[in-house]
Phi, psi and omega in degrees: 000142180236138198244150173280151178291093182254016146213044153279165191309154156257179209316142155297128179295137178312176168241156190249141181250161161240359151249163190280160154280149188299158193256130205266173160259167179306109187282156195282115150320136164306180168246177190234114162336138182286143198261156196260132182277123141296151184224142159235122158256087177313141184275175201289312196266303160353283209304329177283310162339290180292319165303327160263037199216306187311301189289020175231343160289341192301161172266151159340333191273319198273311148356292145321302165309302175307307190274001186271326190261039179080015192280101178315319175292303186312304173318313198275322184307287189317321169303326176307307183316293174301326171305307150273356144306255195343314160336292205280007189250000000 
């Protein structure tokens, strides 16, 4: 069974200061050496890869949008496309 405590103290009041501590500034970060870039150069097939692997997440909207401002891969896609809907009818 649980009882309430009826004689503990009650709370002490905070005492409030009335001066500020000096305000320290903000210690300065190093600076960091300029750091050295790697560079990666995908081969021909990598690139091809990564590309039909970008065009197959895109949405239909955007797909359209690309063969519309010349994109050749985007063209050939939506012609695939259209091609089979008309199959599938």
């Amino acid at each position: 069974m649980i009882s309430a405590i009826s004689h503990a103290p009650p709370p002490q009041p905070v005492a409030k200061t009335t001066a500020t501590a000096p305000e320290k500034p903000a210690p300065s970060k190093p600076v960091a050496p300029a750091a050295h870039a790697d560079t990666v150069q995908l081969s021909e097939t990598a690139q091809a890869a990564l590309a039909a692997m970008q065009e197959a997440t895109e949405t239909p909207a955007q797909t359209g949008k690309e063969a519309s401002q010349g994109d050749g891969q985007a063209q050939r896609l939506l012609a695939k496309e259209t091609a089979a809907k008309h199959v599938s009818k």
